[in-house]
C-alpha positions in Angstrom: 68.7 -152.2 16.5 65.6 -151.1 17.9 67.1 -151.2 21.3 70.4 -149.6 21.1 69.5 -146.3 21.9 68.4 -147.6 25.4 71.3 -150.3 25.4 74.1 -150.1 28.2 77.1 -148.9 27.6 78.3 -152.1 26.4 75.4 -152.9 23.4 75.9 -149.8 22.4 79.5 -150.4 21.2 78.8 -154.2 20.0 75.7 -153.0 17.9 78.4 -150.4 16.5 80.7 -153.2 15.9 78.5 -155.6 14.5 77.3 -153.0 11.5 80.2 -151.9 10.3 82.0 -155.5 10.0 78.7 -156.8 8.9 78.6 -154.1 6.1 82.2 -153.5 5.4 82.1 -149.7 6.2 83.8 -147.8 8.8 83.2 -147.8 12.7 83.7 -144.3 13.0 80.7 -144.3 10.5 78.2 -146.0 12.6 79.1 -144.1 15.6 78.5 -141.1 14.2 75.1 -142.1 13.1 74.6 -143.4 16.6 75.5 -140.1 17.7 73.1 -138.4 15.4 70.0 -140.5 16.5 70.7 -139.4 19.5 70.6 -136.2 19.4 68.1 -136.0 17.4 66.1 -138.1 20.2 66.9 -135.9 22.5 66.3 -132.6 20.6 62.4 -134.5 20.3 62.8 -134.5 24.3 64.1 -131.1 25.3 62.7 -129.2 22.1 63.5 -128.6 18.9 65.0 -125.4 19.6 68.0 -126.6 21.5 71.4 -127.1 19.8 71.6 -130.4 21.5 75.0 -132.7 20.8 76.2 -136.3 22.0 79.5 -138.0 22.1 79.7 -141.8 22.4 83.3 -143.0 23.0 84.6 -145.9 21.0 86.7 -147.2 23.2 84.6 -147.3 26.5 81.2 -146.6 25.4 80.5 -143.6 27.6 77.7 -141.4 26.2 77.5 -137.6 27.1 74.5 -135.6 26.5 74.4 -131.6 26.3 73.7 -128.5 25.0 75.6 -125.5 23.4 74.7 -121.8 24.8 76.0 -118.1 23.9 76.6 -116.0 26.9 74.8 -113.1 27.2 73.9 -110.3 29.3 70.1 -109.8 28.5 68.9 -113.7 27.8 66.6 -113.3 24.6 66.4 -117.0 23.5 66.1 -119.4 26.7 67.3 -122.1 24.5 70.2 -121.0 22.9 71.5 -118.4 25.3 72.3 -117.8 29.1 73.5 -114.9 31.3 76.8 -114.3 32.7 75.9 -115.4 36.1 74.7 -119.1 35.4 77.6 -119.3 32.8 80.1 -119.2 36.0 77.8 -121.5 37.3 78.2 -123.8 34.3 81.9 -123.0 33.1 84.0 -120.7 35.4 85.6 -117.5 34.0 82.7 -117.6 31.4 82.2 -114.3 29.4 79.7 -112.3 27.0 80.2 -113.9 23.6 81.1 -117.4 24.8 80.1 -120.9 23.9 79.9 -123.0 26.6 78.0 -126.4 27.3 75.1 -127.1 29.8 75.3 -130.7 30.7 72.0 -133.0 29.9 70.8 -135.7 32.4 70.7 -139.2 30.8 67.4 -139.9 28.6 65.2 -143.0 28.7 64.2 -143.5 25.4 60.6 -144.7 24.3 59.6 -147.5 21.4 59.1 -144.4 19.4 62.0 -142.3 19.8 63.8 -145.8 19.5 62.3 -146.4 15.8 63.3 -143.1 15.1 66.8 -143.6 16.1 66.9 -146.7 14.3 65.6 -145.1 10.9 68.1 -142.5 10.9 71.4 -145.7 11.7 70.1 -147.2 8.8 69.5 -144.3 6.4 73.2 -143.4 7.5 74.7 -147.0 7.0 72.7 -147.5 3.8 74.5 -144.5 2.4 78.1 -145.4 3.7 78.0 -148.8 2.4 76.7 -147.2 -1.1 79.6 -144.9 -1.3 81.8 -148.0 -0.4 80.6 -150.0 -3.7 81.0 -146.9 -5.3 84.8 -146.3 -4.2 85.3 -149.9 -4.6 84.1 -150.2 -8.2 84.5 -146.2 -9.7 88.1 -147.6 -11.1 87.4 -150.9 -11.9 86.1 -149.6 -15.4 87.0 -152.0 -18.5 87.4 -154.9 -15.9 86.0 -158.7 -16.2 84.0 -159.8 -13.3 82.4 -162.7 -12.4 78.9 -162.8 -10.5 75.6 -164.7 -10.2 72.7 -164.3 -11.7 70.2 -162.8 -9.4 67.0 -162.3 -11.2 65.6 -161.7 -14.4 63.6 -158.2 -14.6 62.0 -156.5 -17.5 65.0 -158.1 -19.4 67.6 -156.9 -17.5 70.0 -159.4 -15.5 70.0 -158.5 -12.0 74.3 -159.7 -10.7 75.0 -160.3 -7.8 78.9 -159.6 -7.4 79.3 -160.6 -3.8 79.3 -157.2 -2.1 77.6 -155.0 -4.6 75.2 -155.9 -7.6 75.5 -155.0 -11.2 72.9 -154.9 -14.1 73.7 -156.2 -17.8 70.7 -154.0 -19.9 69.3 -155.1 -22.6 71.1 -153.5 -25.4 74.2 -155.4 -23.7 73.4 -159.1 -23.7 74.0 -161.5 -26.3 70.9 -162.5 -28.3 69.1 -165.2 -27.9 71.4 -165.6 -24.8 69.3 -168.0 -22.0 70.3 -167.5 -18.6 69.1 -168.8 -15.2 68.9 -167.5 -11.4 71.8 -168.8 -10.1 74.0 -169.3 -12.8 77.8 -168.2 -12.9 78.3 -165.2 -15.8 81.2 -163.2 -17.1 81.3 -160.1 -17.7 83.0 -156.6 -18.3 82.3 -153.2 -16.3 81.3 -150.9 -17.9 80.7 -147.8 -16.1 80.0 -147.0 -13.2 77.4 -144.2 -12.5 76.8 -142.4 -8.9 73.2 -142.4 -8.3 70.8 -141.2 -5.2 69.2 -144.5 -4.7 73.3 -146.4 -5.0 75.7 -146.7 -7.3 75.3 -148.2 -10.5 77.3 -150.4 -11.8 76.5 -151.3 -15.8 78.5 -155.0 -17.0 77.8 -155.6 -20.9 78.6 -159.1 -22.6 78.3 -157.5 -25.9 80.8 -154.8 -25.8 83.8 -155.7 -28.0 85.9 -155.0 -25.3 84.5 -158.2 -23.5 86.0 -160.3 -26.3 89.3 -158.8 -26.0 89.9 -159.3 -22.4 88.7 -162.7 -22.9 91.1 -163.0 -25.5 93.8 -161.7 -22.9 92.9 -164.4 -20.7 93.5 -167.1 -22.7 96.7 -165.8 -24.9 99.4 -165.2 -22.6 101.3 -163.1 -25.4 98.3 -160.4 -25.4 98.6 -160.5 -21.8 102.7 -159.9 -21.8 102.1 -157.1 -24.3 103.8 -159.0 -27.2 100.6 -159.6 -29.0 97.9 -156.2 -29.3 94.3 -156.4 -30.3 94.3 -153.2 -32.5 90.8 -153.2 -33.2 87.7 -155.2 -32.5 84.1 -155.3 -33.9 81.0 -157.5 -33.2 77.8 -158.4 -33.9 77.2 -160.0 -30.5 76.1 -163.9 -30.7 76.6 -163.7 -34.6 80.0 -163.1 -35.8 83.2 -160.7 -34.9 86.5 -159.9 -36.2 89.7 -158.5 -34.5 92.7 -156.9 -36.3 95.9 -158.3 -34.2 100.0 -157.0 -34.5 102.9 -159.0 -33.4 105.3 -157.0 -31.7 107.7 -160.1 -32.3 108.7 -161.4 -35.6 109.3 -165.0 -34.6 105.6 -164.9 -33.1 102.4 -164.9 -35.5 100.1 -162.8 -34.2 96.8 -164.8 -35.7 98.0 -168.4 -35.4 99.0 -167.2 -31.7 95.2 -166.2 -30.9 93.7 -169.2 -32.2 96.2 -171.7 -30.5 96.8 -175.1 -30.9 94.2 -177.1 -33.1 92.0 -174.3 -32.0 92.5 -174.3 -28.4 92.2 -170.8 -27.6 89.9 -169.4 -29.9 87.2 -171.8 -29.2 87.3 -170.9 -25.2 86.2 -167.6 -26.3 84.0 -168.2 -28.9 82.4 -170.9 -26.4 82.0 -168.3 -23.8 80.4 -166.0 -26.5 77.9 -168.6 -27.5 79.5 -169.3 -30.2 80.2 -166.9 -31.7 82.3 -166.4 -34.6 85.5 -164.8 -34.8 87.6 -163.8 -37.6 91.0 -162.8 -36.4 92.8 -161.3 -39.3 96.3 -159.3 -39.4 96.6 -155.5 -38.5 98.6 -153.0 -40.9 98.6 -149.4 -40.7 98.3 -149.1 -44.3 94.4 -148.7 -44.8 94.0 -150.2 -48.0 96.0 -153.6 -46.6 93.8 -153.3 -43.7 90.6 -153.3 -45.3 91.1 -156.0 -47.9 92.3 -158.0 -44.9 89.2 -156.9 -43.0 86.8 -158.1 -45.6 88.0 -161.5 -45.7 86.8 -164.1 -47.0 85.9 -162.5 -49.9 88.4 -160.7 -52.5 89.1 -157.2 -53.3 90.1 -156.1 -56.9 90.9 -152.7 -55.8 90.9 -150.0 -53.0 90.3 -146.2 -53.2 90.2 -144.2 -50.7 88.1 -140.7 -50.2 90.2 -138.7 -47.1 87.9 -135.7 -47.2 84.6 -137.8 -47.0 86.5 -140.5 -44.8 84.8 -143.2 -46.5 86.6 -146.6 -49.0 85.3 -147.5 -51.9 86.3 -151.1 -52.5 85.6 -152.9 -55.8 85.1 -156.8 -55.5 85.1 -159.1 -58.7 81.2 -159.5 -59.4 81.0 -163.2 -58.0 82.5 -161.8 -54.7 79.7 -159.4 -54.1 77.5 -161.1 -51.9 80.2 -162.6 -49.9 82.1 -159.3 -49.5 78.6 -157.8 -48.2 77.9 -160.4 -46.1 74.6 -161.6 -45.2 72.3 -159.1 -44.3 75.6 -156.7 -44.8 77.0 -158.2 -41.8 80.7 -158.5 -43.0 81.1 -155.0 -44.6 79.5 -153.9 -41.4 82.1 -155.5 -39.0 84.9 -154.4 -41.4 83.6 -150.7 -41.3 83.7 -150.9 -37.6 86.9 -152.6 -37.6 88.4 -150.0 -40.0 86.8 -146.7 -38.3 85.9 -145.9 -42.0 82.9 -146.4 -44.1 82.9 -149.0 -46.9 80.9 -148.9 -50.6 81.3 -152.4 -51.7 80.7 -152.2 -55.8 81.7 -154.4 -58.7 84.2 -154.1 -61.6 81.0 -153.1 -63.8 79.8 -150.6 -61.1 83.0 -149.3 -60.6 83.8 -148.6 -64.6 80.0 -147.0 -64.7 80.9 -145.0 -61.9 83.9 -143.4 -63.2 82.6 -143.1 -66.6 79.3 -140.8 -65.0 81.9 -139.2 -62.4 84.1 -138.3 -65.9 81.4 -137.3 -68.4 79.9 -135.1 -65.2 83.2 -133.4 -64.5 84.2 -132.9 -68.3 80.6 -131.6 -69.0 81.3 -129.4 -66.1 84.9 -127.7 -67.3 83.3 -127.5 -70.8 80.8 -125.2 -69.9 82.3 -123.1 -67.6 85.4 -122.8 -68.7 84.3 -122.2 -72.4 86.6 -124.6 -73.3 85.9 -127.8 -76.0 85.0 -131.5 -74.9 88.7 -132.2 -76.1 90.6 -129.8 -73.5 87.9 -130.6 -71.0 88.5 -134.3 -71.3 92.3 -133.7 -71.1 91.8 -132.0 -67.9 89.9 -134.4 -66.4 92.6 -137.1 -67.0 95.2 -135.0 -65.7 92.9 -135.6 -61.9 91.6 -131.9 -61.6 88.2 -132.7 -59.9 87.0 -128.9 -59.0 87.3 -125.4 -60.6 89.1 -124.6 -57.7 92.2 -126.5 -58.4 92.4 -125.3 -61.8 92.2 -121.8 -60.7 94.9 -122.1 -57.7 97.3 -124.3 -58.8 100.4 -123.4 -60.1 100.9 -121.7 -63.8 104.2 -123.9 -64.1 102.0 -127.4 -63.4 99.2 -126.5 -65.7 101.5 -125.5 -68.4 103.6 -128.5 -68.0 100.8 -130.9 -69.1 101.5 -132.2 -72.6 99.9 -129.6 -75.7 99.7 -126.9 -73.2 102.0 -124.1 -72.7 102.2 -120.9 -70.5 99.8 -119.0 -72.7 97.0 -121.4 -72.5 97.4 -122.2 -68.4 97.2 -118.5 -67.6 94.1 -118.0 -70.1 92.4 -121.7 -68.2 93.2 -119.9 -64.7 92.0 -116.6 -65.9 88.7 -118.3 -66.9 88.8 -120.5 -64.0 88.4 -118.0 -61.3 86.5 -115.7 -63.4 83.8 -118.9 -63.1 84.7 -119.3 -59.5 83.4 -115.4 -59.0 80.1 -116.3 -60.9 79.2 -118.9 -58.3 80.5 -116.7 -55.3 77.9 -114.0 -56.7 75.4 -116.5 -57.2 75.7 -118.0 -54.1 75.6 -114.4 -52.8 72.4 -113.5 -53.8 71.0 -116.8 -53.2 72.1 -116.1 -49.7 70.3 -112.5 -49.4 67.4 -113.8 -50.9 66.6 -116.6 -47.2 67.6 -113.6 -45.4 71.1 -114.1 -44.3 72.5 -111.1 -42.9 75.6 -109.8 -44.2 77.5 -109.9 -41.0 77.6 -113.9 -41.0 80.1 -113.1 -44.5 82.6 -111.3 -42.0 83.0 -114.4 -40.3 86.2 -116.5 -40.8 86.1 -119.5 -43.0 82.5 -118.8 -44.2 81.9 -119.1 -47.9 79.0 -117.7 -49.8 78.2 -121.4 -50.5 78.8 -121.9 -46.9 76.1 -119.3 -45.5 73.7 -120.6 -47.9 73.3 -123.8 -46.2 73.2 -121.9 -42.8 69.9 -119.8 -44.1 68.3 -122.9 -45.5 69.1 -124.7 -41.8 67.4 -121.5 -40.8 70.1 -120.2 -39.2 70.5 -116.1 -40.5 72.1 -114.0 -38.1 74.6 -113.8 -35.8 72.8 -114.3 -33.0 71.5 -117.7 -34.3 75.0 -119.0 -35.3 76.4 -117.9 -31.5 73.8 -120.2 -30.3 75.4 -123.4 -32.0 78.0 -125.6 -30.0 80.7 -126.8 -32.4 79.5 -129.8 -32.8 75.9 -129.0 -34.1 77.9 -126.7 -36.6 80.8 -128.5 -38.3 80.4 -132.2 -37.0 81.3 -134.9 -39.3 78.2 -137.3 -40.4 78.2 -140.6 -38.6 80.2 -143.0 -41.5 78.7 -146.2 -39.7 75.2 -146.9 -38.9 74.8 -147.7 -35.1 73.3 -151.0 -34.2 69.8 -152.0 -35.1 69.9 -149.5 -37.3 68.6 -146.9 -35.2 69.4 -143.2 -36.2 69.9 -140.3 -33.7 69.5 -136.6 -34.8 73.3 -136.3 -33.9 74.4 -139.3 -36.7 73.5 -136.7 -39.2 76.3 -134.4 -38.3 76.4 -131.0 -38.2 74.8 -128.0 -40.5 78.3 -127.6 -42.1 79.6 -131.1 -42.4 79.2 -131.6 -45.9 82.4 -129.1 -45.9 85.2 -130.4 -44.2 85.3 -128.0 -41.6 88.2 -128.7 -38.8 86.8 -128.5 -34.7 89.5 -125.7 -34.2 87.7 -123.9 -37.3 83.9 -124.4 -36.1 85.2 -122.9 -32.5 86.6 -120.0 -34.3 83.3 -119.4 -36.6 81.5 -119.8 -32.9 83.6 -117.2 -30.7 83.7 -114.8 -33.7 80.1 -115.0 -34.3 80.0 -114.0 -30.1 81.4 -111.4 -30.0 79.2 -109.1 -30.9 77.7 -110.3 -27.0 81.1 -108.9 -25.2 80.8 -105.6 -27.2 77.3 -105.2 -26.0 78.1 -105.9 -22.2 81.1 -103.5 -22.4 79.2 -100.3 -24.2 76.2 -101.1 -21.1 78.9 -101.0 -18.4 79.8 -97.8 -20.0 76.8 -96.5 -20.4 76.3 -97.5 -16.0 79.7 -96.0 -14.9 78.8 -92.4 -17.2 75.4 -92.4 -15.7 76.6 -92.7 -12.2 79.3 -90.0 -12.6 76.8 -87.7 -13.9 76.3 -84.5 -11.5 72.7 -84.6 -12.9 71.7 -87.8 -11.2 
């Protein structure tokens, strides 16, 4: 390469030829960097100051040296400009404001000006053949490839995958996993991220996702569609689940995935080191799903909590340990597997539970509705949970519960949001008292209780609630731990999350609390335009 700049004719074009099939890129590619090294050669020769260009033909190898001049009557710049007179000279018919080109003699390159040239044909090679592997890999996302292990480094695995490498981090091998230089591995892409110094391409063996396109390869119903891998979960090297539907009656969707005597499951769990795999039946019904989920062990009873998007499950008290799991690993892979968080309790837990959760609730109605333990009791059995849903539902419900009657549900409701206005005041001046302006109340879907937690997250005007993106206000906490345990300010959720606010809700809270910013730049454009039209100025 050294030599091509000062290479016939000939070299010039098998040197071009010879990089781009030797690195897969385009011709046109290394001719234009050929091109560029020499003009940048030449620029070095005749001075900086010249717009200096070259054109090497790919089909006969012809290289043409020159320079680009404006035509001008008084020549200011001797490099960039000439007069009229030797523009006719150079182009006939030549006039002021031309561009015309001033032919450069042929230019013997030195073994410095050759290096040069050689730097930049690499530099520009190097970045065509990264934005080839880039191309080449960008949509290849979610994809099992095979390479070979190219080195070991800081605990990453270095793969080579034939005309690009990838890297499998840390985080994404499977423990206690040993691997050589030189050995064959599987794995699946898992992004792909543009960098300056190349693309890079990131393979994990840990990601659940490698497990079902292993499982894709080795049951030809996943692969047709018939069979679907609803959800997967794992606790790489350890232990995994994956919730299956059958999309065929005749077929069964779990005795299809482990195959005959085995067959099929153990290629996967071979190529997982050995890891094990529960495959269990999908159903949209949650409650069917989880007690499927947390297999082997048995479930006495599901309930579910919607608003808090968590499962209670309650396990006969000889089935505790193995519905935990050891070291919680099965209620963890079924939480994962579910999307949901799981309490695992006993029958003895679960009837303390509900006895506290009852006393608490009847202790609560009692006092603040001024009502006896009797009536509070009854209401408590009826489901009502909050004052709210005494005070709002309808008269015709409340009365319809049996020893009540019109008379005493309007005096319950009465009392009900008579109680509900205490707290709001209480609340209120609980919120005045951190310092919570007033204008944060005018805001949609902000309760006193609400704006309370705002000033004791430190958060008391508008100004400091504009600031928030939606998910630092209303995000939900993070049900399932993430792995190792590790906790990320984020997991906690956002300021309001405890309430059950909606995405839509937080953006409208947000752009309300904004406004105030659009106001402000309207009344100063205002202000501008009076100023200007004033005769005074």
């Amino acid at each position: 390469m050294a030599n091509a700049i000062s290479a016939n004719r000939a070299e010039l074009l098998a040197i071009a030829n010879s990089v781009a099939s030797e690195k897969l890129i385009d011709k046109a590619i290394v001719i234009e960097a050929i091109e560029e090294a020499i003009q940048r050669a030449a620029r070095a020769r005749f001075g900086q100051e010249n717009d200096i260009r070259a054109k090497l033909d790919p089909v006969t190898g012809d290289l043409r040296l020159w320079r680009v001049v404006e035509v001008v009557d008084l020549v200011d710049d001797y490099f960039k400009q000439v007069d009229v007179t030797r523009a006719n000279e150079l182009q006939p018919g030549s006039a002021v404001g031309d561009f015309i080109v001033d032919p450069l003699p042929a230019i013997d390159l030195g073994r410095i000006d050759a290096q040069s040239a050689k730097q930049v044909i690499f530099q520009r090679v190097r970045e065509a053949d990264r934005e080839r592997q880039y191309e080449e890999y960008k949509d290849r996302t979610g994809e099992v490839i095979t390479g070979v292990v190219k080195s070991v480094e800081f605990g990453h695995i270095i793969v080579n995958l034939g005309r690009a490498e990838g890297v499998i981090r840390r985080d994404q091998q499977i423990p206690r996993e040993m691997v050589r230089m030189g050995d064959r591995i599987r794995a699946i892409i898992l992004k792909v991220v543009r960098e300056t110094r190349g693309p890079q391409i990131f393979l994990s063996r840990a990601h659940p996702d490698f497990m079902k396109k292993l499982f894709a390869q080795e049951v030809p119903e996943i692969y047709d569609g018939i069979i679907e891998i609803k959800a997967a979960a794992r606790d790489p090297g350890s232990r995994a689940k994956i919730g299956v539907i059958s999309y065929d009656g005749s077929i069964d969707p779990v005795g299809a995935c482990v195959g005959m005597k085995g067959s099929r499951v153990q290629a996967v769990v071979q190529e997982l080191q050995g890891e094990k795999i529960d495959i269990i039946p999908w159903s949209e019904d949650t409650a069917t799903f989880v007690v499927n989920a947390l297999q082997p062990a048995t479930v006495s009873r599901v309930v579910l909590d919607e608003d808090e998007g968590r499962i209670e499950v309650v396990v006969p008290d000889d089935q505790l340990s193995l519905a935990i799991g050891r070291r919680g690993q099965n209620v963890r892979l079924a939480s994962q597997l579910t999307g949901r968080a799981i309490d695992i309790m006993t029958e003895a837990d679960s009837s303390e539970k509900r006895q506290r959760e009852f006393l608490e609730r009847s202790t609560m109605f009692q006092e603040e509705l001024d009502v006896d333990e009797t009536l509070a009791q009854l209401l408590v059995a009826e489901g009502f949970t909050e004052m709210d849903e005494v005070a709002f539902i309808a008269p015709e419900e409340l009365a319809a519960i049996e020893g009540f009657d019109e008379e005493l549900a309007e005096e319950l409701q009465s009392r009900a949001q008579e109680a509900l206005e205490r707290r709001e005041a209480a609340a209120r001046e609980l919120r005045r008292s951190l310092g919570v302006e007033d204008a944060l109340a005018e805001m949609p879907h902000l309760t006193e209780a609400m704006l309370v937690t705002l000033g004791k997250a430190g958060i008391k005007t508008l100004d400091d609630l504009a600031d928030l993106a939606t998910d630092e206000l209303v995000a939900k906490k993070r049900s399932e731990p993430r792995r190792g345990g590790r906790e990320r300010p984020e997991d906690k959720g956002g300021v309001l999350a405890e309430y059950g606010l909606s995405d839509d809700q937080g953006n409208e809270i947000i752009m309300a609390a904004r406004a105030h910013w659009f106001e402000d730049e309207d009344v100063s454009e205002s202000n501008g335009e009076a100023a200007d039209a004033d005769p005074a100025q």
